[in-house]
Each structure stands twice: as structure tokens, then as C-alpha cells.
CHARMM-style PDB file with segment names, atoms N, HN, CA, C and O in Angstrom:
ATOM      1  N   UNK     1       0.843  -1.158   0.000  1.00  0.00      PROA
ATOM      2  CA  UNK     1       0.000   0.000   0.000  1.00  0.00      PROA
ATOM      3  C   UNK     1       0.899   1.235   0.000  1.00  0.00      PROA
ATOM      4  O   UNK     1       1.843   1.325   0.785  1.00  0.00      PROA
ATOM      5  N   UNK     2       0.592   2.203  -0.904  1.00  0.00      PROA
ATOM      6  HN  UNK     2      -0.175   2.130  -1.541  1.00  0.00      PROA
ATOM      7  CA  UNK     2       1.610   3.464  -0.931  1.00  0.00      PROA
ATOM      8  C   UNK     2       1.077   4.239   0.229  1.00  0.00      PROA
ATOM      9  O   UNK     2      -0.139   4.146   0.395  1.00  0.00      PROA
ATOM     10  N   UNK     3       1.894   5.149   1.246  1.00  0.00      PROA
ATOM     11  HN  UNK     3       2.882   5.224   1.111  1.00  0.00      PROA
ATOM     12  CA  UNK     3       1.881   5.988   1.672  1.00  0.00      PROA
ATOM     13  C   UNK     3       2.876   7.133   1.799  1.00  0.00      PROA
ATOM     14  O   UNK     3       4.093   7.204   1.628  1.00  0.00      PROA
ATOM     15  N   UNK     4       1.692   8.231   2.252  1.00  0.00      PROA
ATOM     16  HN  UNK     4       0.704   8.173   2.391  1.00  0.00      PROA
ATOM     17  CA  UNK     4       2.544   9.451   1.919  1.00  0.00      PROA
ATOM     18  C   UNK     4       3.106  10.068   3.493  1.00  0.00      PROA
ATOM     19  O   UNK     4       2.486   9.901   4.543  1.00  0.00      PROA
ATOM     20  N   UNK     5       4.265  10.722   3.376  1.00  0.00      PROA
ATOM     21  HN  UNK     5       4.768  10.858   2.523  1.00  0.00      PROA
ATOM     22  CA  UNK     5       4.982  11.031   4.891  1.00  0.00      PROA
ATOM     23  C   UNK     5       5.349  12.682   4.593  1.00  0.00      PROA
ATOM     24  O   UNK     5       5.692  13.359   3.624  1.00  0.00      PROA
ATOM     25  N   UNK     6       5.095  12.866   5.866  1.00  0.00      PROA
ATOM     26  HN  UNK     6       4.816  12.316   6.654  1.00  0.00      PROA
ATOM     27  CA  UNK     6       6.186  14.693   5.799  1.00  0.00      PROA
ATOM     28  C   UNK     6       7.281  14.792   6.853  1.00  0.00      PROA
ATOM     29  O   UNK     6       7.156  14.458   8.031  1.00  0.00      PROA
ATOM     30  N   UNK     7       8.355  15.287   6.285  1.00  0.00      PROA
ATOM     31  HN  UNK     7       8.456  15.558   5.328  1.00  0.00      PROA
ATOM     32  CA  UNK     7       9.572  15.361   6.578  1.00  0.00      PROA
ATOM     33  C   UNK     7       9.875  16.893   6.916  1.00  0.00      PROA
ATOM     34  O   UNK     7      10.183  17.788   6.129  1.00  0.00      PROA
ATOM     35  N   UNK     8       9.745  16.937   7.963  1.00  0.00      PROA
ATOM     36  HN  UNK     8       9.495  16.210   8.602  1.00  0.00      PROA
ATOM     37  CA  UNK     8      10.317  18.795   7.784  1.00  0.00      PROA
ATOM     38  C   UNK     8       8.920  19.363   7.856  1.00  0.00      PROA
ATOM     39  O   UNK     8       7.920  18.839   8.346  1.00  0.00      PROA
ATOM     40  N   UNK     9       9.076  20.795   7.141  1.00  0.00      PROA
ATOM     41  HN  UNK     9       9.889  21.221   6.743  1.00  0.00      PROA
ATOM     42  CA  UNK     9       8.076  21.502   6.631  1.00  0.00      PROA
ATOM     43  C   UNK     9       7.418  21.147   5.136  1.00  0.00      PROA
ATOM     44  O   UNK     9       6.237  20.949   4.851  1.00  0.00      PROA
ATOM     45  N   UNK    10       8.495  21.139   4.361  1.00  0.00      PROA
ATOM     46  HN  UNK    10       9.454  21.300   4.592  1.00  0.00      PROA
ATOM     47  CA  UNK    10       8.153  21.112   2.942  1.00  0.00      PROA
ATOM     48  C   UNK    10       8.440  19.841   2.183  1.00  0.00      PROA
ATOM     49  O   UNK    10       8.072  19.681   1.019  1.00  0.00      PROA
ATOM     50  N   UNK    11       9.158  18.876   2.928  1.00  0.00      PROA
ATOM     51  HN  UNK    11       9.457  19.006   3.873  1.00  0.00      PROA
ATOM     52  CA  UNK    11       9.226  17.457   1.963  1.00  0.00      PROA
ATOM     53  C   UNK    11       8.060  16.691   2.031  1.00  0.00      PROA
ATOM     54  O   UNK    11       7.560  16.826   3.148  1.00  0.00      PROA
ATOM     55  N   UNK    12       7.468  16.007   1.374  1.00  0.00      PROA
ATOM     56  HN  UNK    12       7.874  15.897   0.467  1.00  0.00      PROA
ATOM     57  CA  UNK    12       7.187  14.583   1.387  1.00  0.00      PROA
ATOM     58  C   UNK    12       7.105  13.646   0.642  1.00  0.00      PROA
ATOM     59  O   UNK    12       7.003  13.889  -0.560  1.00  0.00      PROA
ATOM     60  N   UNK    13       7.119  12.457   1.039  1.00  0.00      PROA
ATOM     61  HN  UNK    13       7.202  12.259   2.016  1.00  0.00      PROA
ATOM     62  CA  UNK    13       7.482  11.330   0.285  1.00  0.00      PROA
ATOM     63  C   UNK    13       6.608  10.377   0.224  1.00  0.00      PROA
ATOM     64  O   UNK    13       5.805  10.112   1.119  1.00  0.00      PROA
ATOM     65  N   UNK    14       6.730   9.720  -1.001  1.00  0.00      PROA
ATOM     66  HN  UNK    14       7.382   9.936  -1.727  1.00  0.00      PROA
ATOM     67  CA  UNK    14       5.479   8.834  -1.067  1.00  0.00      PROA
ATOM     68  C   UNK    14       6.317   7.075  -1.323  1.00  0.00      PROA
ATOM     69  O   UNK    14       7.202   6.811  -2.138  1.00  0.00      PROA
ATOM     70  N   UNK    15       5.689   6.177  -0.374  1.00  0.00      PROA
ATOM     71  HN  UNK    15       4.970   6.391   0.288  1.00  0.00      PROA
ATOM     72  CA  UNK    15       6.305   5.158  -0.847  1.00  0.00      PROA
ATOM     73  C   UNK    15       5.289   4.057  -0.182  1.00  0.00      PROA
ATOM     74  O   UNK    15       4.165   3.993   0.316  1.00  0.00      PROA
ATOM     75  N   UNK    16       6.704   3.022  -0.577  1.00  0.00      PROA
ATOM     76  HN  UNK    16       7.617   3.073  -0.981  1.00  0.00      PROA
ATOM     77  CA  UNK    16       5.403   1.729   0.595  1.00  0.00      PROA
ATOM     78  C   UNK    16       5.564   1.499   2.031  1.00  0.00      PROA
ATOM     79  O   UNK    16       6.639   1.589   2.624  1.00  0.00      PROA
ATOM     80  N   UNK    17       4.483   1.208   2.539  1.00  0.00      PROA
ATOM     81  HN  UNK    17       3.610   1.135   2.058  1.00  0.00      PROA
ATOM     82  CA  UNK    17       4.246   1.355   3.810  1.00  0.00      PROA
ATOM     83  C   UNK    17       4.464  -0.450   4.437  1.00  0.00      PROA
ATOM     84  O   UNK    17       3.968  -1.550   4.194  1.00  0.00      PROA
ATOM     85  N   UNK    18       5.393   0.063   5.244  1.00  0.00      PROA
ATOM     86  HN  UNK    18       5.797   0.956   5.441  1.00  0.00      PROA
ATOM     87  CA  UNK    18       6.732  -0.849   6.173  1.00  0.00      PROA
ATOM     88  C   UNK    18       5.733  -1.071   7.232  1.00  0.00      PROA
ATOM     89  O   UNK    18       4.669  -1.686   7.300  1.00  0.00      PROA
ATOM     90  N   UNK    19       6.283  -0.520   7.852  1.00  0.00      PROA
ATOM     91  HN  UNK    19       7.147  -0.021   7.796  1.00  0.00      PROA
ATOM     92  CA  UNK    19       5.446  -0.315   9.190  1.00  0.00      PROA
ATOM     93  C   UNK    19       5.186   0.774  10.436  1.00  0.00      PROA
ATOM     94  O   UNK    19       5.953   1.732  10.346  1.00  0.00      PROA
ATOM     95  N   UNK    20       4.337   0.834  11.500  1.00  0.00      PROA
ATOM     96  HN  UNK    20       3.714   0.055  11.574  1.00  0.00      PROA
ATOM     97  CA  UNK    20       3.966   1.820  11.784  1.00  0.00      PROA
ATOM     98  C   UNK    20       4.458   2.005  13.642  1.00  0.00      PROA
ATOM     99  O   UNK    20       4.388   1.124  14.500  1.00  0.00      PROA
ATOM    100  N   UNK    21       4.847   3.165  13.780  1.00  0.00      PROA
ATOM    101  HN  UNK    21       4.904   3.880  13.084  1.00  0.00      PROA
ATOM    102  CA  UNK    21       5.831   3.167  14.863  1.00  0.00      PROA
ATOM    103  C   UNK    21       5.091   3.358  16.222  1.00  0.00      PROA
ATOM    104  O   UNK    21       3.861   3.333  16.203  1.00  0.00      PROA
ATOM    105  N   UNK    22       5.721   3.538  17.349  1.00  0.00      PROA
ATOM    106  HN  UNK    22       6.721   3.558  17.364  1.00  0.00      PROA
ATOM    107  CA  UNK    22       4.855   3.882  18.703  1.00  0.00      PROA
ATOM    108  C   UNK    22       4.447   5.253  19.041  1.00  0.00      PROA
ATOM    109  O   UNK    22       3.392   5.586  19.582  1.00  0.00      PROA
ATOM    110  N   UNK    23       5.831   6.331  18.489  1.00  0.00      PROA
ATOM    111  HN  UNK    23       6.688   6.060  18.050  1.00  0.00      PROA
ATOM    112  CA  UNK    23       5.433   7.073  18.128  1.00  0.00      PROA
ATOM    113  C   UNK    23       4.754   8.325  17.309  1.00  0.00      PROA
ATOM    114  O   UNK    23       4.849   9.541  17.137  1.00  0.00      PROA
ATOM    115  N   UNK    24       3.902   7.016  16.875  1.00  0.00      PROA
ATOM    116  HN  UNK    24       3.824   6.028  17.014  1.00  0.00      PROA
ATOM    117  CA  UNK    24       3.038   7.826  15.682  1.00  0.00      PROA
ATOM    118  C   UNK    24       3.278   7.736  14.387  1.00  0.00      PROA
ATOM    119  O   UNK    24       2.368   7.605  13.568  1.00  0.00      PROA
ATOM    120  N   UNK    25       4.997   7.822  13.952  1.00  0.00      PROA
ATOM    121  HN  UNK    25       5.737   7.928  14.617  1.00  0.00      PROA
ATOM    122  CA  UNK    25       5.765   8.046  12.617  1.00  0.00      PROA
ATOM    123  C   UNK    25       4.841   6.895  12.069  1.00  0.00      PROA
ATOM    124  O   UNK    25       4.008   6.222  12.676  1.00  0.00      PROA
ATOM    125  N   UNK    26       5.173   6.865  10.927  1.00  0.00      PROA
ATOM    126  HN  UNK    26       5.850   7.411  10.434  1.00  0.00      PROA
ATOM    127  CA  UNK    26       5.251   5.619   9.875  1.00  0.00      PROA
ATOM    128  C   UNK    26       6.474   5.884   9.083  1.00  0.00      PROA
ATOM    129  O   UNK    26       6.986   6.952   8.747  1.00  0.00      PROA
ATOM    130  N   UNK    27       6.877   4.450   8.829  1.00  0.00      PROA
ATOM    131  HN  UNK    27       6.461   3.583   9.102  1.00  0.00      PROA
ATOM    132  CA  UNK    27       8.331   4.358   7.724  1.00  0.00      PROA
ATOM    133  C   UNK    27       7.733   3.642   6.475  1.00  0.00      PROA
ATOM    134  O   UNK    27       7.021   2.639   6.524  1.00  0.00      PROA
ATOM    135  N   UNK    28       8.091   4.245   5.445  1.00  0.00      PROA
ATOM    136  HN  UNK    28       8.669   5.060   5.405  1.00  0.00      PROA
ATOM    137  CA  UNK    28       8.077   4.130   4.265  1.00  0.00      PROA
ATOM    138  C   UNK    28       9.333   3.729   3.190  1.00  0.00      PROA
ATOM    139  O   UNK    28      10.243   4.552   3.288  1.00  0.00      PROA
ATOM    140  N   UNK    29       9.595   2.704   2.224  1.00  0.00      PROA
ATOM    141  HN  UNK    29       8.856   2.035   2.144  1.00  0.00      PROA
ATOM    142  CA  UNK    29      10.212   2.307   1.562  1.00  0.00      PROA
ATOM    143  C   UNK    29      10.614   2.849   0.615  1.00  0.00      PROA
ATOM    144  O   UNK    29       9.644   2.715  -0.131  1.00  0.00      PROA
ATOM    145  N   UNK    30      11.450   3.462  -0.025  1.00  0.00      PROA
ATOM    146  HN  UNK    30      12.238   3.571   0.581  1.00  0.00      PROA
ATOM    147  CA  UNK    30      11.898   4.061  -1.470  1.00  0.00      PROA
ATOM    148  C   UNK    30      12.525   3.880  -2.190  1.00  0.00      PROA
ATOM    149  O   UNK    30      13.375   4.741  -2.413  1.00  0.00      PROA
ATOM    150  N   UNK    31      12.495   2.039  -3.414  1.00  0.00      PROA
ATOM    151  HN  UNK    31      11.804   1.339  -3.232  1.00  0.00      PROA
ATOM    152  CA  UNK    31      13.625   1.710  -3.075  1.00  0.00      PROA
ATOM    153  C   UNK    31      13.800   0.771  -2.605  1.00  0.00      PROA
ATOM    154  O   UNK    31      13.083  -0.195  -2.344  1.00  0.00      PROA
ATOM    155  N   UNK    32      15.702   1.215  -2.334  1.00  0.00      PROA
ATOM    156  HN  UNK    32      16.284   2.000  -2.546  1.00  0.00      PROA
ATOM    157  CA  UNK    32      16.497   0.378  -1.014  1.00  0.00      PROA
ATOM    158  C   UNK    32      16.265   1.364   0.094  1.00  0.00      PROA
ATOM    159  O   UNK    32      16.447   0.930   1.231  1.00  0.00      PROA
ATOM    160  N   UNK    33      15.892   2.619  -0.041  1.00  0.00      PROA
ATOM    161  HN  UNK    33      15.743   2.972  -0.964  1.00  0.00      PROA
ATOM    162  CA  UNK    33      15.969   3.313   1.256  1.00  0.00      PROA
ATOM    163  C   UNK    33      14.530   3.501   2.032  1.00  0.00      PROA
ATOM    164  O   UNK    33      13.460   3.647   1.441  1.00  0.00      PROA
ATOM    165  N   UNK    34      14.724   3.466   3.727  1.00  0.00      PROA
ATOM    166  HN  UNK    34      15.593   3.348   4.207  1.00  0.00      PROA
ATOM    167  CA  UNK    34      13.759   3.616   4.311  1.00  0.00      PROA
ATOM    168  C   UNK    34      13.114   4.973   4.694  1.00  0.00      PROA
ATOM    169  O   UNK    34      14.061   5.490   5.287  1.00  0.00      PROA
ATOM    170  N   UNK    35      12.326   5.685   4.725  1.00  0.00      PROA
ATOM    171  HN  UNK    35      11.557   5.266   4.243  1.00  0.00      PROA
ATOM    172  CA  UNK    35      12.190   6.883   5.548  1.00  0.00      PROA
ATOM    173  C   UNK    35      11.051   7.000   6.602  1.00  0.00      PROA
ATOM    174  O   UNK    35      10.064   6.285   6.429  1.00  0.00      PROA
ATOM    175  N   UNK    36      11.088   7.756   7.581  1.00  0.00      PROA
ATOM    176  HN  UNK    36      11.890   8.337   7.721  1.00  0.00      PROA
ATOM    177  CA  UNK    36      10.334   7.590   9.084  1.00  0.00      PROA
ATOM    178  C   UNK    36       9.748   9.171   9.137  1.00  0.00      PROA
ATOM    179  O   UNK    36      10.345  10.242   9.250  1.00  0.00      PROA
ATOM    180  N   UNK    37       8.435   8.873   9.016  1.00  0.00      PROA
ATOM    181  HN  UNK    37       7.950   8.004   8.925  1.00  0.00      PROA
ATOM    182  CA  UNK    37       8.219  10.751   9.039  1.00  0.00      PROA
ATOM    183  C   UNK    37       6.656  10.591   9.600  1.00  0.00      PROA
ATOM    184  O   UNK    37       6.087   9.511   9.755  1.00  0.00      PROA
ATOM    185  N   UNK    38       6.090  11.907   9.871  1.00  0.00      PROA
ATOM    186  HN  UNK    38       6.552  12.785   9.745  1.00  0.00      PROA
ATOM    187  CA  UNK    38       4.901  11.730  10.247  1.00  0.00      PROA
ATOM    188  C   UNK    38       3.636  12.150   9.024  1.00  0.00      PROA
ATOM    189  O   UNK    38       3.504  13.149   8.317  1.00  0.00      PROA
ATOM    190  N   UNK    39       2.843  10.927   9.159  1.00  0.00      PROA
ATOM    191  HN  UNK    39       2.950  10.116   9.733  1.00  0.00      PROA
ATOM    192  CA  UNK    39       1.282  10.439   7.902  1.00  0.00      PROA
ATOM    193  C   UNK    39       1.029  11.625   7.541  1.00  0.00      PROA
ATOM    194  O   UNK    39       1.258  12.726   8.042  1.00  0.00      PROA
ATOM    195  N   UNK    40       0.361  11.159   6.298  1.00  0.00      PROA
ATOM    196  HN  UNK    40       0.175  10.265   5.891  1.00  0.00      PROA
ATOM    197  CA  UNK    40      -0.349  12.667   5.986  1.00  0.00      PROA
ATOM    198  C   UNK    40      -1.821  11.683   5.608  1.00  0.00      PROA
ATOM    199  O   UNK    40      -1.999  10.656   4.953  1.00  0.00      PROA
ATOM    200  N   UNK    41      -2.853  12.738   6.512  1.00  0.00      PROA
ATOM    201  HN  UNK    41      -2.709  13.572   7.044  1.00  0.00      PROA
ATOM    202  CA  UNK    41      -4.380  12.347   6.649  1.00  0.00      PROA
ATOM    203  C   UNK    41      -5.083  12.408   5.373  1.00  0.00      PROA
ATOM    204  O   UNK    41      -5.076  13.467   4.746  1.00  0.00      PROA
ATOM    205  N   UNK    42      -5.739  11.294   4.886  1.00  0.00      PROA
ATOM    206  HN  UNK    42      -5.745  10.434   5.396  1.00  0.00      PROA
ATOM    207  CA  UNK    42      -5.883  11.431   3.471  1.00  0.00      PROA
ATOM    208  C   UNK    42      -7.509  12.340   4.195  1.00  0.00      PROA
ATOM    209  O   UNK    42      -7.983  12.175   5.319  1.00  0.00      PROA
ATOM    210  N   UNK    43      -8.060  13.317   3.019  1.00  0.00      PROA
ATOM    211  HN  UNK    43      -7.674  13.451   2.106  1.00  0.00      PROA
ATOM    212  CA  UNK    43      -9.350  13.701   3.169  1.00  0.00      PROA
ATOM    213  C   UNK    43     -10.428  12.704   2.492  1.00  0.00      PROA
ATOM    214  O   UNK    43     -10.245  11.651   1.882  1.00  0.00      PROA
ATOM    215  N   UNK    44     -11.758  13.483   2.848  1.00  0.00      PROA
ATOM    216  HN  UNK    44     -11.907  14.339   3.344  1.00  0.00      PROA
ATOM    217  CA  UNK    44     -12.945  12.723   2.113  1.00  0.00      PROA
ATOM    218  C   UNK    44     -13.605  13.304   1.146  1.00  0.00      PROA
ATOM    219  OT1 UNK    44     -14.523  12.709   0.581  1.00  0.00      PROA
TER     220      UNK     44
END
């Protein structure tokens, strides 16, 4: 399942979804590389 993360103010990244942390983050796959950032709330 793709998910999207924000990094900072102005990055984010979209990849596959690894797994989901205690605090809140989710890490995402890109790649070989991992990244750990906090979800972005899809709307309705």
C-alpha cells in the first residue's frame, strides 16, 4: 500500500508502507531506502 509522509516543513514522500511506529511516525520504503516521518491524513 503506498503511503505518503512529511519530513520537515516542505518534503514529502510517497512510498510503501513498512510499518507503523509507537510514536506515531510511519516508515516508508523508497527503493532500497527507508524513511520515518509523520502520515499525511488522506481527506474525504
Amino acid at each position: 500500500m503506498l503511503r505518503t509522509i512529511v519530513l520537515g516543513s516542505y518534503l514529502s514522500i510517497q512510498g510503501t508502507f513498512v510499518r507503523a511506529l509507537d510514536n506515531g511516525k510511519i516508515v516508508v520504503r523508497v527503493g532500497s531506502r527507508l524513511f520515518e516521518g509523520r502520515p499525511v491524513q488522506s481527506q474525504a
